[in-house]
C-alpha positions as CSV (number, residue, x, y, z in Angstrom):
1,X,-7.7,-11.7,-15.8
2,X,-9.4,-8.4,-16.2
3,X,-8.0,-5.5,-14.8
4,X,-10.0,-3.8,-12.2
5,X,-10.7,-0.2,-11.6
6,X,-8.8,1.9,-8.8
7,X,-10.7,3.9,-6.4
8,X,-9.8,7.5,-6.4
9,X,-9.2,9.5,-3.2
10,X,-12.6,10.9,-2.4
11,X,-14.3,7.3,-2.9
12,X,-16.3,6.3,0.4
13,X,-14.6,2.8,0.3
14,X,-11.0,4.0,1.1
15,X,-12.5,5.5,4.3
16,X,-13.7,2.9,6.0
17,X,-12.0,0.0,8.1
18,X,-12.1,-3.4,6.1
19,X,-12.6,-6.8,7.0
20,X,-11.3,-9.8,7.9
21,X,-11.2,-12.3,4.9
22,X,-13.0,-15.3,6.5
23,X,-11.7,-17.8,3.9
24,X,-8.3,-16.9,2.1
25,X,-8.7,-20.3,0.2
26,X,-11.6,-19.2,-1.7
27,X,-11.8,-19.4,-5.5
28,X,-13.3,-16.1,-5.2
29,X,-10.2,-14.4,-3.1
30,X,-7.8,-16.4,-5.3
31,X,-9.3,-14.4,-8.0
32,X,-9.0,-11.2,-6.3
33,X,-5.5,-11.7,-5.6
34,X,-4.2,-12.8,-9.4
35,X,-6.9,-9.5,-10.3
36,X,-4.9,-7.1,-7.9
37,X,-2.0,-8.4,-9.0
38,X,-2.2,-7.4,-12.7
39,X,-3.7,-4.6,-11.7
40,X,-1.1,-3.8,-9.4
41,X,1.9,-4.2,-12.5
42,X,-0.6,-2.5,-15.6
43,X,-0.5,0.8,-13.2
44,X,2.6,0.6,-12.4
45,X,2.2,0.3,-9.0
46,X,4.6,-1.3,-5.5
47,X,1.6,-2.1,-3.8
48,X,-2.3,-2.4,-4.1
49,X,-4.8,-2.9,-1.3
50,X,-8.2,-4.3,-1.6
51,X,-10.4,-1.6,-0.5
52,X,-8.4,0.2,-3.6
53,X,-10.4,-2.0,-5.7
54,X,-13.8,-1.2,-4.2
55,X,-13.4,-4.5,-2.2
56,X,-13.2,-3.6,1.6
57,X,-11.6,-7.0,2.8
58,X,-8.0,-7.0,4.8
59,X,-5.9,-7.9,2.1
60,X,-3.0,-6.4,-0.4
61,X,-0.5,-7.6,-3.0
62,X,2.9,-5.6,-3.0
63,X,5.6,-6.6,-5.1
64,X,9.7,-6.1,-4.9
65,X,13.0,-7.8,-5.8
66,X,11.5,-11.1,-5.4
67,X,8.4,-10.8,-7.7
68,X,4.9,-10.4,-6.5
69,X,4.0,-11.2,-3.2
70,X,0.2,-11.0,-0.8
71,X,-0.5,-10.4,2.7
72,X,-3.9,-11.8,3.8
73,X,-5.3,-10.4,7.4
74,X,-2.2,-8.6,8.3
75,X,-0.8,-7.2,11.6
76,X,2.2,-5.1,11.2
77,X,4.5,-3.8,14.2
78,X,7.4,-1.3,14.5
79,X,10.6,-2.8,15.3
80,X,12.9,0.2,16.9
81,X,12.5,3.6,17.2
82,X,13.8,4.4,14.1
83,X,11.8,6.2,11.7
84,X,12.4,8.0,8.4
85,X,11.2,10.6,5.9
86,X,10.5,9.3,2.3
87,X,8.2,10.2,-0.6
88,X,5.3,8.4,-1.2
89,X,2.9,8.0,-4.1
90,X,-0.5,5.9,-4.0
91,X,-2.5,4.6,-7.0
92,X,-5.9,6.0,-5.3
93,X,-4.1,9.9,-5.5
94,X,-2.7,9.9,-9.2
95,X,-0.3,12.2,-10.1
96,X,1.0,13.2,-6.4
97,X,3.8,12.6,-3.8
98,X,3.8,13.4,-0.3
99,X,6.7,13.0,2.6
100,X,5.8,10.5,5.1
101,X,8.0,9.8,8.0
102,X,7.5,5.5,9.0
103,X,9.0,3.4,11.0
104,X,12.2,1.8,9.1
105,X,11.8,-1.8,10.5
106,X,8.4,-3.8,10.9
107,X,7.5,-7.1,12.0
108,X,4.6,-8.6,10.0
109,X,2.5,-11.7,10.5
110,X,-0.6,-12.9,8.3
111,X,-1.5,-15.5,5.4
112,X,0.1,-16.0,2.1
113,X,-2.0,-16.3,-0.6
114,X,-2.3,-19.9,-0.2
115,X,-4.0,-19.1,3.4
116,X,-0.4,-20.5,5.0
117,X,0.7,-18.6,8.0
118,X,3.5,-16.0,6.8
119,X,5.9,-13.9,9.7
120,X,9.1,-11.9,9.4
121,X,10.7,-8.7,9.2
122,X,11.1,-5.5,6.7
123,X,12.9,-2.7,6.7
124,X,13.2,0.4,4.0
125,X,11.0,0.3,0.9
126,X,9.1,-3.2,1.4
127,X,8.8,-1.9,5.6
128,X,6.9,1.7,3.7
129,X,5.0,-0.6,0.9
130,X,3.4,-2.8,3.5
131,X,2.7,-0.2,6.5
132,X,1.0,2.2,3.1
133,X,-0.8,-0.9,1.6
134,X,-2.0,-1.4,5.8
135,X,-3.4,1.7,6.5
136,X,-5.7,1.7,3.2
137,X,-6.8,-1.5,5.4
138,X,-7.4,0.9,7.7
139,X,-9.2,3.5,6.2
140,X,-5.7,5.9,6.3
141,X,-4.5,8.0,3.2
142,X,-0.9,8.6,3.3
143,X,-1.9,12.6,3.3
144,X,-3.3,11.9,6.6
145,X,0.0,10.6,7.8
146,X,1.8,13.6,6.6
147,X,3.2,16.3,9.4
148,X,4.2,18.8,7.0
149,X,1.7,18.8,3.6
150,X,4.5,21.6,2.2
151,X,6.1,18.4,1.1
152,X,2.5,17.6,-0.8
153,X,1.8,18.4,-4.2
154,X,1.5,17.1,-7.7
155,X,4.4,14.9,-8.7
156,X,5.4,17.0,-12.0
157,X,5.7,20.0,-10.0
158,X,7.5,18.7,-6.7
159,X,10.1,17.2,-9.8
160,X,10.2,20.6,-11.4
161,X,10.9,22.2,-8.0
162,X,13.4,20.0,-7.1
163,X,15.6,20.5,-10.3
164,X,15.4,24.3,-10.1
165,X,16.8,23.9,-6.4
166,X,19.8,22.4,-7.7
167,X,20.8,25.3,-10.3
């Protein structure tokens, strides 16, 4: 499975809302998903959307404690009022982090990668993974999300800045 290129922020396709995937059963999509998914792991990366592979279709792969997992078509909701601060990163903006305050719990519904209807609930990391991985659905960058872009800047730096805070 080849590993497919990442669009950078400044692309046209990460701006734009994508669609629907009409048939998740295709061998085409099924391809698309194992793709992202490598691609996903090589980078180093929690989540990966489609549109972040030049492919504007409602889909992304995320992966956590249980291994890799896809959400096809999704619709995400907050549960609670309960938000939280955290740092994000985002294969499209290499190299930087940025403080995004989310909603801690989520209820999601859409299609496995086998096209079966999927539901539940999230919370913490996998709750920020999905709602990041949505928004790229979405045309959003997580900078646009950002209330204070202070807490914006290149990864090595913020680090740097961080440890001399604590001398």
């Amino acid at each position: 499975m080849p590993i497919l290129k990442i669009a950078r922020m400044g692309h046209p396709v990460l701006l734009q809302e994508a669609e629907p995937v009409t048939d998740p059963t295709s061998p085409e999509i099924r391809r698309l998903i194992a793709d992202m998914a490598e691609t996903m792991q090589d980078a180093s990366g929690l989540g990966l959307a489609a549109p972040q592979v030049h492919v504007p279709l409602r889909l992304f792969v995320w992966r956590d404690s249980h291994g890799v997992s896809t959400l096809i078509n999704p619709e995400l909701e907050p549960l609670g009022e309960e938000v939280e601060n955290a740092w994000e990163g985002c294969l499209s903006i290499p190299g930087m982090r940025g403080c995004v305050t989310r909603p801690r719990r989520i209820r999601f519904r859409g299609l496995d990668a086998n096209g079966n209807p999927v539901e539940g609930e999230a919370e913490g990391l996998t709750a920020r993974v999905m709602q990041h991985e949505t928004d790229h659905l979405d045309g959003v960058l997580y900078p646009m999300r950002m209330e204070d872009l202070s807490l914006f800047g290149f990864t090595e730096e913020l680090a740097r800045a961080a440890g001399s805070a604590g001398r």
